[in-house]
N, CA and C atoms as a LAMMPS dump frame, in Angstrom:
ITEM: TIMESTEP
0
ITEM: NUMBER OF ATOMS
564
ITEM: BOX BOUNDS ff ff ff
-5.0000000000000000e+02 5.0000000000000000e+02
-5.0000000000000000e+02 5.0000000000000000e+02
-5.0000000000000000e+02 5.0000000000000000e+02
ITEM: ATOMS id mol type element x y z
1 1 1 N -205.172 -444.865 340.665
2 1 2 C -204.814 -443.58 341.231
3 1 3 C -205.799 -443.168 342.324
4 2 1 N -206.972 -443.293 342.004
5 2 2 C -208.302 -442.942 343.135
6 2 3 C -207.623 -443.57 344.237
7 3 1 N -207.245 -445.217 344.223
8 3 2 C -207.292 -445.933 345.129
9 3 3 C -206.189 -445.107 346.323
10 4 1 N -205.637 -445.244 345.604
11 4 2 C -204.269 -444.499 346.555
12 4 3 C -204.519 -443.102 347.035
13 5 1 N -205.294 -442.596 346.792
14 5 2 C -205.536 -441.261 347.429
15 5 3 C -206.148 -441.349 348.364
16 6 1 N -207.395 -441.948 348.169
17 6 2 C -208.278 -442.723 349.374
18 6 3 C -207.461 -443.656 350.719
19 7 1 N -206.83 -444.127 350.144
20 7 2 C -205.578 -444.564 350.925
21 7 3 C -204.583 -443.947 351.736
22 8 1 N -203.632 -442.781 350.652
23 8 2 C -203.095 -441.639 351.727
24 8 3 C -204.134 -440.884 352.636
25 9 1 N -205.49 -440.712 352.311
26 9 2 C -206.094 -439.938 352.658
27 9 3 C -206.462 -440.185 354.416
28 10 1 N -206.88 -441.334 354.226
29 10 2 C -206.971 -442.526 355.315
30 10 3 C -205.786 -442.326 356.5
31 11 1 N -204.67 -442.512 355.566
32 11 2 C -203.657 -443.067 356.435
33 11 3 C -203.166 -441.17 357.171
34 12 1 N -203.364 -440.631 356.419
35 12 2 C -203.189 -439.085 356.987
36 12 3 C -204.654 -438.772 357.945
37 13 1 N -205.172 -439.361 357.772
38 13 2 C -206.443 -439.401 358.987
39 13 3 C -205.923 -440.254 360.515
40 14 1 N -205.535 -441.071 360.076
41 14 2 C -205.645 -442.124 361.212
42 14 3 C -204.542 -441.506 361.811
43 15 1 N -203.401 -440.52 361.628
44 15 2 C -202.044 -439.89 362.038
45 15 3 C -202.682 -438.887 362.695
46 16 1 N -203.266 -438.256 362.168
47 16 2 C -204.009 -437.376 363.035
48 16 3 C -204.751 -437.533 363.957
49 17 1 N -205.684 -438.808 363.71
50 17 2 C -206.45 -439.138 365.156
51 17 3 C -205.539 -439.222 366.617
52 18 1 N -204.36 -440.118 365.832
53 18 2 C -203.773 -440.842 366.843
54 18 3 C -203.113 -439.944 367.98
55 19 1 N -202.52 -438.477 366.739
56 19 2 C -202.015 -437.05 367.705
57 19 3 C -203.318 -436.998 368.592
58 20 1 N -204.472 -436.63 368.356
59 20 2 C -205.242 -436.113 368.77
60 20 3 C -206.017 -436.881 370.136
61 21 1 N -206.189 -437.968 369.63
62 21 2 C -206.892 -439.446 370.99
63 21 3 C -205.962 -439.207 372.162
64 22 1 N -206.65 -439.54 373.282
65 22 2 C -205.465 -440.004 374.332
66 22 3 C -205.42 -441.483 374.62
67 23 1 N -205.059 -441.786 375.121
68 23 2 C -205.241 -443.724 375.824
69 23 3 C -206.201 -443.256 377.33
70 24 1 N -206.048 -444.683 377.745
71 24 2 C -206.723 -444.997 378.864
72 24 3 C -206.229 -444.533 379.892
73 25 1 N -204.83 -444.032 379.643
74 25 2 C -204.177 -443.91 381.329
75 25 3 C -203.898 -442.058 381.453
76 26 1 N -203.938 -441.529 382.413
77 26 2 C -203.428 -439.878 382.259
78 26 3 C -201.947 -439.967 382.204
79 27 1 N -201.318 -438.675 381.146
80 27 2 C -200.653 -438.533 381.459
81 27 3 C -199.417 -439.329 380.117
82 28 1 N -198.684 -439.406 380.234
83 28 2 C -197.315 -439.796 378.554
84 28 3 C -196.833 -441.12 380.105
85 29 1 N -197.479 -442.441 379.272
86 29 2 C -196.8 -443.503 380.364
87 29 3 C -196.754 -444.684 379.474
88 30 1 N -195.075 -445.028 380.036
89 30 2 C -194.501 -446.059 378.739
90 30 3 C -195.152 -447.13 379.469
91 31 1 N -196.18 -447.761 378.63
92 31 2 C -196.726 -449.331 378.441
93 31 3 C -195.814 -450.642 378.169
94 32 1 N -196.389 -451.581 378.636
95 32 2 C -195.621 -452.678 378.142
96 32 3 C -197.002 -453.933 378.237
97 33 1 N -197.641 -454.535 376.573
98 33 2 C -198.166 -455.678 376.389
99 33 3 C -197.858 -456.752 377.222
100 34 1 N -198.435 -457.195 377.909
101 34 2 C -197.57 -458.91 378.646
102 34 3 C -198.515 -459.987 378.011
103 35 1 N -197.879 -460.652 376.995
104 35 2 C -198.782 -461.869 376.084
105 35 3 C -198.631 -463.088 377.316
106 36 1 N -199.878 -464.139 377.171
107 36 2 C -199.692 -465.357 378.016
108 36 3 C -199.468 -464.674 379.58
109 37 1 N -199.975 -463.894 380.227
110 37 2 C -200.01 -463.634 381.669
111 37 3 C -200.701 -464.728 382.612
112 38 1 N -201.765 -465.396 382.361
113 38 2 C -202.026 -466.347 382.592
114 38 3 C -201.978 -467.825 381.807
115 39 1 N -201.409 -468.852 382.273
116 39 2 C -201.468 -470.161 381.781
117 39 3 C -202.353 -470.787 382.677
118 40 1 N -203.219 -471.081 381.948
119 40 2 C -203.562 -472.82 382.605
120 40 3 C -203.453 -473.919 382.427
121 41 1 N -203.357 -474.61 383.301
122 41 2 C -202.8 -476.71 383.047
123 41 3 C -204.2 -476.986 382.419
124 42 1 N -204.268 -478.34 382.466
125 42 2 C -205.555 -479.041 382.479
126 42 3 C -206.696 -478.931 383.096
127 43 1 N -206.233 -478.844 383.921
128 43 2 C -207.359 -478.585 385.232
129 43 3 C -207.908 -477.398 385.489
130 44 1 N -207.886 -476.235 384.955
131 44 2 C -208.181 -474.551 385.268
132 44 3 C -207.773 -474.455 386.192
133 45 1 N -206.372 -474.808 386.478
134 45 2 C -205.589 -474.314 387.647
135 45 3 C -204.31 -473.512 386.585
136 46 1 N -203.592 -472.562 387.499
137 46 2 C -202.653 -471.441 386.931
138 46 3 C -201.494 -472.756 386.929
139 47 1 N -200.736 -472.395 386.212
140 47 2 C -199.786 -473.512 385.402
141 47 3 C -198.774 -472.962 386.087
142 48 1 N -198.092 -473.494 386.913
143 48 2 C -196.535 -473.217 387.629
144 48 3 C -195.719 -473.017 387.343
145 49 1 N -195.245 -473.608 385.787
146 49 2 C -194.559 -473.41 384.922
147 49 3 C -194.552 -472.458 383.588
148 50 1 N -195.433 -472.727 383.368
149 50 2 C -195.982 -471.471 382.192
150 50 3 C -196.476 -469.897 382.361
151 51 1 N -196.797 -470.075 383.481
152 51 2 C -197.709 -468.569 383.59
153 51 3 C -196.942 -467.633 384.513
154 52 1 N -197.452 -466.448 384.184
155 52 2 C -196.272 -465.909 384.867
156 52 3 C -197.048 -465.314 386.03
157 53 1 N -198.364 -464.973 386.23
158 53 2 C -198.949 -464.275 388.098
159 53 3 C -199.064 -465.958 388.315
160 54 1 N -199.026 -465.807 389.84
161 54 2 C -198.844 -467.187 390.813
162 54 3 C -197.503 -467.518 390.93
163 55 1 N -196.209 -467.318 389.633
164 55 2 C -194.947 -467.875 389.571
165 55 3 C -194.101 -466.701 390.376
166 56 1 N -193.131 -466.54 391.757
167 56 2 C -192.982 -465.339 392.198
168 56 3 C -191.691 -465.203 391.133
169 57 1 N -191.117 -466.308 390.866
170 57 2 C -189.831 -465.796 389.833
171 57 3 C -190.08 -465.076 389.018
172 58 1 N -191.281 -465.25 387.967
173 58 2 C -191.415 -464.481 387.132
174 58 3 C -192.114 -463.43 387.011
175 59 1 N -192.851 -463.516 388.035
176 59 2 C -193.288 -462.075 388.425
177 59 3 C -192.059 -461.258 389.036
178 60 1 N -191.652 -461.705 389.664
179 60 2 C -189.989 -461.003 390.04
180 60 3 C -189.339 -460.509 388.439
181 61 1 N -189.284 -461.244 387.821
182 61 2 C -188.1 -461.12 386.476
183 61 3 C -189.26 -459.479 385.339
184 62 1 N -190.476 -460.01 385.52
185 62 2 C -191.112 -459.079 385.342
186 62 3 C -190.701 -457.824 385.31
187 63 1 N -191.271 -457.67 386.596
188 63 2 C -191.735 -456.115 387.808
189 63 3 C -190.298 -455.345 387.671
190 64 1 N -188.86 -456.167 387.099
191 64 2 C -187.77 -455.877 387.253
192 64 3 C -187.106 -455.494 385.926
193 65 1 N -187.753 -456.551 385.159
194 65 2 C -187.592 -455.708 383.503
195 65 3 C -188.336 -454.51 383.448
196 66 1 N -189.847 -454.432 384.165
197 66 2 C -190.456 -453.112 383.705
198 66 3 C -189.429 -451.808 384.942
199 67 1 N -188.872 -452.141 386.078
200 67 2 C -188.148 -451.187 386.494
201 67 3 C -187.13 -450.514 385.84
202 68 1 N -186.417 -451.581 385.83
203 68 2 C -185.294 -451.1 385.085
204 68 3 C -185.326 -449.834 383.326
205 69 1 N -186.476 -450.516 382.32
206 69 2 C -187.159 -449.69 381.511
207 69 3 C -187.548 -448.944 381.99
208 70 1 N -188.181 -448.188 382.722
209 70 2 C -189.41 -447.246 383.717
210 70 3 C -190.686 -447.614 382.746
211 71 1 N -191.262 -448.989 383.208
212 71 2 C -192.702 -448.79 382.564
213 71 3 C -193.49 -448.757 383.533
214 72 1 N -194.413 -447.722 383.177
215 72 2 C -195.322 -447.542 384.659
216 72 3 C -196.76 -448.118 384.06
217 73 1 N -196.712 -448.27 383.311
218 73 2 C -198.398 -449.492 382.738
219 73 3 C -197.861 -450.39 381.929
220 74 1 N -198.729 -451.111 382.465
221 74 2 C -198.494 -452.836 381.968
222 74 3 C -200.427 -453.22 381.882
223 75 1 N -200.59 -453.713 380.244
224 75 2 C -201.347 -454.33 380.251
225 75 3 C -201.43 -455.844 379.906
226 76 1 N -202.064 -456.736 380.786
227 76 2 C -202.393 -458.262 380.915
228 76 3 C -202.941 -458.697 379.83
229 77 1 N -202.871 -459.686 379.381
230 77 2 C -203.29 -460.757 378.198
231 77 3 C -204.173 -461.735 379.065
232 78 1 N -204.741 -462.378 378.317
233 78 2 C -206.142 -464.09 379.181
234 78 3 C -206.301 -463.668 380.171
235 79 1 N -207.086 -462.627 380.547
236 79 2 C -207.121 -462.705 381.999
237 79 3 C -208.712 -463.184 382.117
238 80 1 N -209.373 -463.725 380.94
239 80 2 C -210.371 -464.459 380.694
240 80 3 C -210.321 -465.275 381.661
241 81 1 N -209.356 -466.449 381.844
242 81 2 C -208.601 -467.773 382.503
243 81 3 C -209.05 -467.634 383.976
244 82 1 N -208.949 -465.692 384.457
245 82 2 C -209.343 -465.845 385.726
246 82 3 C -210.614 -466.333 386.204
247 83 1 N -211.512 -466.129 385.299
248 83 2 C -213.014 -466.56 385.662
249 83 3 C -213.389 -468.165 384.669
250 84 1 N -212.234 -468.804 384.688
251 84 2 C -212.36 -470.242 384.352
252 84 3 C -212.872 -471.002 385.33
253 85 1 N -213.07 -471.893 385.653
254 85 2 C -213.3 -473.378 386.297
255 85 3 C -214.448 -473.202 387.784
256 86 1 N -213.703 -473.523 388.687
257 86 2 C -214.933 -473.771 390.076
258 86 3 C -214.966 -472.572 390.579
259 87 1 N -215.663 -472.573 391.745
260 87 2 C -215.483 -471.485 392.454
261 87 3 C -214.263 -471.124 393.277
262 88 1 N -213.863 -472.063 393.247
263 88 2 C -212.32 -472.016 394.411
264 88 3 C -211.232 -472.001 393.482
265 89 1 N -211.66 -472.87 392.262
266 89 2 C -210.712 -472.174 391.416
267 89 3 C -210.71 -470.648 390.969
268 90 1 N -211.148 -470.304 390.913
269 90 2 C -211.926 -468.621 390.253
270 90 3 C -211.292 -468.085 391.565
271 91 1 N -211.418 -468.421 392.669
272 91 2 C -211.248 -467.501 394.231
273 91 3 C -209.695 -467.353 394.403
274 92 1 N -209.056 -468.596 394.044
275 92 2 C -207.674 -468.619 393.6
276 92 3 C -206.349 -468.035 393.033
277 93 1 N -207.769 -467.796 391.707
278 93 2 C -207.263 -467.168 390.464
279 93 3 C -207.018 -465.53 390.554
280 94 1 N -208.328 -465.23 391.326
281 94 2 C -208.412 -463.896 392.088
282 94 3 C -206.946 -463.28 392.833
283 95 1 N -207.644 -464.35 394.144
284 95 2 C -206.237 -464.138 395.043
285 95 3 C -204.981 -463.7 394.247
286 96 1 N -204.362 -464.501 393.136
287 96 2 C -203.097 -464.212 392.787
288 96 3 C -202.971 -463.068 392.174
289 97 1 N -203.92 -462.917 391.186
290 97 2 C -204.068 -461.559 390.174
291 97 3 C -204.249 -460.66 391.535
292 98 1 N -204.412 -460.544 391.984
293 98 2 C -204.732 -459.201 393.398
294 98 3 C -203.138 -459.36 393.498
295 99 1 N -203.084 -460.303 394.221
296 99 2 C -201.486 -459.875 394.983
297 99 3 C -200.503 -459.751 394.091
298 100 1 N -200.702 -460.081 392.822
299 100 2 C -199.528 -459.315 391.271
300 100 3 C -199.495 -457.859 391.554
301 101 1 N -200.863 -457.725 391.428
302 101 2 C -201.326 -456.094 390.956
303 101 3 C -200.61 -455.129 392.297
304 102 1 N -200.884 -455.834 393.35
305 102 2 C -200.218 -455.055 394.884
306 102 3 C -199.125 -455.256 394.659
307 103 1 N -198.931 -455.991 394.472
308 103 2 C -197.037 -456.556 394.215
309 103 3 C -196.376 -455.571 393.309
310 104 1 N -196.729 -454.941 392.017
311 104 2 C -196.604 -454.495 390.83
312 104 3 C -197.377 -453.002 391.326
313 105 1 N -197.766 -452.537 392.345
314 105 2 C -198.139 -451.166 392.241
315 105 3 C -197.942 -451 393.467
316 106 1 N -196.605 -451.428 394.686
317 106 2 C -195.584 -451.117 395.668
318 106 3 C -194.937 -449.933 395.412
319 107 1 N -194.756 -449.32 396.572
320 107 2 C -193.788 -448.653 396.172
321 107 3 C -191.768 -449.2 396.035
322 108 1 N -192.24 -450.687 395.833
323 108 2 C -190.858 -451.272 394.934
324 108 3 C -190.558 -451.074 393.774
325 109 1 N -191.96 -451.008 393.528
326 109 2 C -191.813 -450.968 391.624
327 109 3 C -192.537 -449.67 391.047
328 110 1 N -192.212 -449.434 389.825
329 110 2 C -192.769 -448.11 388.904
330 110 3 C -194.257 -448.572 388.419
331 111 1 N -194.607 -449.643 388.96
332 111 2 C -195.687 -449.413 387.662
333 111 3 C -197.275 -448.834 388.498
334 112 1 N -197.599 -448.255 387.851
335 112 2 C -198.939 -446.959 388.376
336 112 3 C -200.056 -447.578 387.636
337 113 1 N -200.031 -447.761 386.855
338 113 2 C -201.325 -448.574 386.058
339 113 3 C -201.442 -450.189 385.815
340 114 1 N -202.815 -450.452 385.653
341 114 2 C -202.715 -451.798 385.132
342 114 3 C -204.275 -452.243 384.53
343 115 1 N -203.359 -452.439 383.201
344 115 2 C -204.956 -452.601 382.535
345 115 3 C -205.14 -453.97 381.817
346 116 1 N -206.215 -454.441 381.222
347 116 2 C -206.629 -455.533 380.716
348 116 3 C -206.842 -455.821 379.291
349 117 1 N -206.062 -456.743 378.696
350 117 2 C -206.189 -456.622 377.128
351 117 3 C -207.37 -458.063 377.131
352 118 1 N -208.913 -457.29 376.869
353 118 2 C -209.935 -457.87 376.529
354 118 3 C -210.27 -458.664 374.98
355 119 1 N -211.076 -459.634 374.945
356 119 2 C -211.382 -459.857 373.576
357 119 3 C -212.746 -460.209 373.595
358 120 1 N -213.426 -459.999 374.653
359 120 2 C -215.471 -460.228 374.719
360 120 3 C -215.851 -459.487 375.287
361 121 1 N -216.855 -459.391 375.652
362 121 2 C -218.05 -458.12 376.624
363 121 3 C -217.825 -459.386 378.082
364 122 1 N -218.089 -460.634 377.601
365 122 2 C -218.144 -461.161 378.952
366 122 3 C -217.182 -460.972 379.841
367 123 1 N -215.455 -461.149 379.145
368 123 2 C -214.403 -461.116 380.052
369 123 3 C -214.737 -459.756 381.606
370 124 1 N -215.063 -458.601 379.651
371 124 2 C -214.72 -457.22 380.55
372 124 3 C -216.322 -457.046 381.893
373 125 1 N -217.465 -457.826 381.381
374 125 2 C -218.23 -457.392 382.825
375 125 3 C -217.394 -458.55 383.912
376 126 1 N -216.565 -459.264 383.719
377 126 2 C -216.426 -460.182 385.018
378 126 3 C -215.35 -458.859 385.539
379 127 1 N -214.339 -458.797 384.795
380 127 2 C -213.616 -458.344 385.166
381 127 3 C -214.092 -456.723 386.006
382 128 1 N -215.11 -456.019 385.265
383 128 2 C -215.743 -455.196 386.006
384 128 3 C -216.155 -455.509 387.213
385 129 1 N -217.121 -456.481 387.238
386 129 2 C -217.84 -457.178 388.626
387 129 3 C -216.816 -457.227 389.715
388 130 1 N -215.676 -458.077 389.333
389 130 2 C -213.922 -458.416 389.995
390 130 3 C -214.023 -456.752 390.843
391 131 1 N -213.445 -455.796 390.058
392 131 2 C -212.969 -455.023 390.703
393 131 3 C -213.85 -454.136 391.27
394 132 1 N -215.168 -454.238 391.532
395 132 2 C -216.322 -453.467 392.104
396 132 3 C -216.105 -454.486 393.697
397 133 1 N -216.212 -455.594 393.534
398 133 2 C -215.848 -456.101 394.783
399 133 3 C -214.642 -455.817 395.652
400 134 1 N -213.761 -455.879 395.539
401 134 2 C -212.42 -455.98 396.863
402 134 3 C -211.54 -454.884 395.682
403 135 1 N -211.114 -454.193 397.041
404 135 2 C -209.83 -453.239 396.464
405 135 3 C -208.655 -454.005 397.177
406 136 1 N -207.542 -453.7 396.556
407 136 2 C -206.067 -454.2 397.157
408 136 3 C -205.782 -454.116 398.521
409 137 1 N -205.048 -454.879 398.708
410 137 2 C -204.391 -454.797 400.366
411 137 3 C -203.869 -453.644 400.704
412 138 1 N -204.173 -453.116 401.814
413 138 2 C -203.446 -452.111 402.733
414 138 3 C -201.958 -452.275 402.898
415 139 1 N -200.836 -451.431 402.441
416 139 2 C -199.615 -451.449 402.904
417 139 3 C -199.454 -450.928 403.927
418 140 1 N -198.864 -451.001 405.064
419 140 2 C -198.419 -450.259 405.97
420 140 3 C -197.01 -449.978 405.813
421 141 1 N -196.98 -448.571 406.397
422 141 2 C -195.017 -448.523 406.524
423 141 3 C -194.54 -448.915 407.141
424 142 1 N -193.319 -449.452 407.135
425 142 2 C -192.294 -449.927 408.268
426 142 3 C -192.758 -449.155 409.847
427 143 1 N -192.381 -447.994 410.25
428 143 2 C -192.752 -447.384 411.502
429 143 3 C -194.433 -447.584 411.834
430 144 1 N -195.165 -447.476 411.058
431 144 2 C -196.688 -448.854 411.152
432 144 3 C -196.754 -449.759 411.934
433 145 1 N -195.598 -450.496 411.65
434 145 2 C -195.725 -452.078 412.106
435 145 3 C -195.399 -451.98 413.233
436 146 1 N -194.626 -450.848 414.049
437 146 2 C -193.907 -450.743 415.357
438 146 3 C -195.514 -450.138 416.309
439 147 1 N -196.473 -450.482 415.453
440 147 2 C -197.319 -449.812 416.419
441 147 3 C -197.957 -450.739 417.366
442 148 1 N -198.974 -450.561 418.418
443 148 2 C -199.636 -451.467 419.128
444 148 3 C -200.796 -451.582 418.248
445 149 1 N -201.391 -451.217 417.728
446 149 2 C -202.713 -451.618 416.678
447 149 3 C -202.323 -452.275 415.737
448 150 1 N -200.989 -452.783 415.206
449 150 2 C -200.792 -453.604 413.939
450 150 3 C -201.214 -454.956 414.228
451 151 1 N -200.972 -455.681 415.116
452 151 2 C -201.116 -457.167 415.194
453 151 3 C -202.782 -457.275 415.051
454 152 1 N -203.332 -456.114 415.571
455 152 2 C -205.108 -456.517 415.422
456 152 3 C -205.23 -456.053 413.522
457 153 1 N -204.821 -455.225 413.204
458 153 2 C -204.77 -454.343 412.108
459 153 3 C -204.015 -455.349 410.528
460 154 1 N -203.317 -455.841 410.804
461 154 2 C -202.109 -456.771 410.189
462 154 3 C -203.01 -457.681 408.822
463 155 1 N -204.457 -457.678 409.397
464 155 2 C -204.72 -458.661 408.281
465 155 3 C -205.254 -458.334 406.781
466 156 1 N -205.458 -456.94 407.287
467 156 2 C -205.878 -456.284 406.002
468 156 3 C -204.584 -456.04 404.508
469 157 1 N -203.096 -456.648 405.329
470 157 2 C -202.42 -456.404 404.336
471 157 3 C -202.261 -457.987 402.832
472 158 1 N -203.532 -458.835 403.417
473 158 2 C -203.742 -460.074 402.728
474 158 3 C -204.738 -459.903 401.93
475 159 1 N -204.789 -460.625 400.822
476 159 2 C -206.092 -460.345 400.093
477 159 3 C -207.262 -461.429 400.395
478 160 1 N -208.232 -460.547 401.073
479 160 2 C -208.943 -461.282 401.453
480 160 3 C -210.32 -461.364 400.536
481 161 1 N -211.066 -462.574 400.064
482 161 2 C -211.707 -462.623 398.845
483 161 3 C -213.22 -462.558 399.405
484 162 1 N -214.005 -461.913 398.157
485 162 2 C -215.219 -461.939 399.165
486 162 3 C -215.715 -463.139 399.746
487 163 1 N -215.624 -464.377 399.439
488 163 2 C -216.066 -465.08 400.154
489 163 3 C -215.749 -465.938 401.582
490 164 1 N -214.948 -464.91 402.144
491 164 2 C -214.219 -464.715 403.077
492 164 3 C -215.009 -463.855 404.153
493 165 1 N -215.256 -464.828 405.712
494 165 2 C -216.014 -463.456 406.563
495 165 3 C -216.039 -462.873 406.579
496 166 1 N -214.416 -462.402 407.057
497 166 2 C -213.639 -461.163 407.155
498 166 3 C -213.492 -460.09 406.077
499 167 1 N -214.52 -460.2 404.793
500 167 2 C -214.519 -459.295 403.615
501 167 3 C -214.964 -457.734 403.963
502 168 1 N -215.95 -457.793 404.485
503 168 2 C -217.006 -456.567 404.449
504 168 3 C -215.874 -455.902 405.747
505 169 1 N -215.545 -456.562 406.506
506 169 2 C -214.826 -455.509 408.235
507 169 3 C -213.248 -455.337 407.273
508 170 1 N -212.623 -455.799 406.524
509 170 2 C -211.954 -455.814 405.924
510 170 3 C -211.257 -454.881 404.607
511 171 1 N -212.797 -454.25 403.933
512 171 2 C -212.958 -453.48 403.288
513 171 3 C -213.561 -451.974 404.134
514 172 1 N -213.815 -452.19 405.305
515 172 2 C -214.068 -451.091 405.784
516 172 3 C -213.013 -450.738 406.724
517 173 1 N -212.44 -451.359 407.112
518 173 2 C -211.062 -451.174 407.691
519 173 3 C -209.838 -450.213 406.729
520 174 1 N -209.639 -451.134 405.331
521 174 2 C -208.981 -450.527 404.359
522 174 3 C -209.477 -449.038 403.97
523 175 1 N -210.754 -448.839 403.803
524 175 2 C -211.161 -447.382 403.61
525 175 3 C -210.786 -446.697 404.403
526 176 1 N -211.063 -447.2 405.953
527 176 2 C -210.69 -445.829 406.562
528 176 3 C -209.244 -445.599 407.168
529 177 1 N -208.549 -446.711 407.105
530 177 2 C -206.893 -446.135 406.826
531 177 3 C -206.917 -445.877 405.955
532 178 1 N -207.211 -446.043 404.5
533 178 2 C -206.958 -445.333 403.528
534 178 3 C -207.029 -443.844 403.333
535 179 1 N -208.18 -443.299 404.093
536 179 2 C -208.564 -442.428 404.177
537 179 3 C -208.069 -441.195 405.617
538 180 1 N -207.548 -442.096 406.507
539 180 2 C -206.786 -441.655 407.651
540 180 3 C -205.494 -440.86 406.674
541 181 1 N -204.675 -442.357 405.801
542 181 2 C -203.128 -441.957 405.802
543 181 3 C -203.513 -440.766 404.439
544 182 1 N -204.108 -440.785 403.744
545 182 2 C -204.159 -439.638 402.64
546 182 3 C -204.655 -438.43 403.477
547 183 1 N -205.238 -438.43 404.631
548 183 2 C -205.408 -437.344 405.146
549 183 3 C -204.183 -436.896 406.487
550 184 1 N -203.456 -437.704 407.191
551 184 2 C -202.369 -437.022 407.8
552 184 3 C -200.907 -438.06 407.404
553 185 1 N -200.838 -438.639 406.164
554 185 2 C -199.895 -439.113 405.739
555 185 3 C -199.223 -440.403 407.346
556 186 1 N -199.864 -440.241 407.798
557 186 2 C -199.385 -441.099 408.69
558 186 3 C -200.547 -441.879 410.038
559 187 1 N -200.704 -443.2 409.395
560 187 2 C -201.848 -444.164 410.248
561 187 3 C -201.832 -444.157 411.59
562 188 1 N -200.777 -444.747 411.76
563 188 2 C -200.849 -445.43 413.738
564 188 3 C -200.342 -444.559 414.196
């Protein structure tokens, strides 16, 4: 009898926390787990077949199940895998996970968040380190592209990795359109 009281007692605790906690993201936003987001072959290369960032089909079949649902956060599984193997593998691995995340936070698709389902301290400082370096590519709008500054301007919509010249003029470029279009909604 003790046992079970201690038990409801518990379980009427943890109901209450759960009212009470918020999550990680602001705001009431339907999530969706993605198990196996990254595969790798043999080689610590992203698996063509198995994995779903690098594959555009299935990142397509994705981004399109979470539309259609309205999920506006999606959190990733192994994203350990990204900081697997060489350096060019790792730079690779980058590249693609960037252009998912731009791909997946367009204004094509609903999803507003994107978070990381961790299982070490190491994953989460790489993954910290990751995103202290390079923010996402610059979108421009359609009437953007009609400008005379796009063709010099144009490259910032690639993800360019830090070990890339063009990182540092690249990231300061992105700030201050960033900071242009949030301040008169409109760049060129």
């Amino acid at each position: 009898m003790k046992k079970q009281s201690i038990s409801s007692a518990l379980f009427c605790a943890l109901i209450l926390l759960s009212c009470i906690l918020k999550g990680q993201v602001p705001g009431h936003q339907r999530g969706l787990y993605i198990d196996k987001f990254i595969v790798l072959d043999n080689g610590s290369n992203i698996s063509n077949i198995f994995s779903i960032v690098g594959n555009s089909a299935k990142e397509d079949e994705l981004l399109n199940y979470c539309d259609k649902n309205h999920i506006t956060y999606i959190n990733l599984s192994d994203l350990y895998k990204v900081f697997q193997g060489t350096s060019a593998q790792v730079d690779s691995k980058k590249a693609a996970l960037s252009a998912f995340i731009c791909k997946a936070k367009s204004s094509q698709h609903c999803i507003r968040f994107v978070g990381a389902g961790v299982g070490g301290f190491g994953t989460i400082d790489s993954i910290n380190s990751y995103n202290e370096l390079q923010t996402p590519a610059f979108q421009f709008q359609d009437a953007e592209r009609n400008s005379p500054y796009y063709s010099d301007l144009s490259f910032v919509e690639q993800v360019i990795l830090p070990t890339d010249e063009r990182f540092l003029v690249a990231e300061g470029v992105k700030l201050t359109l960033r900071l242009l279009s949030s301040k008169n909604k409109k760049v060129l």
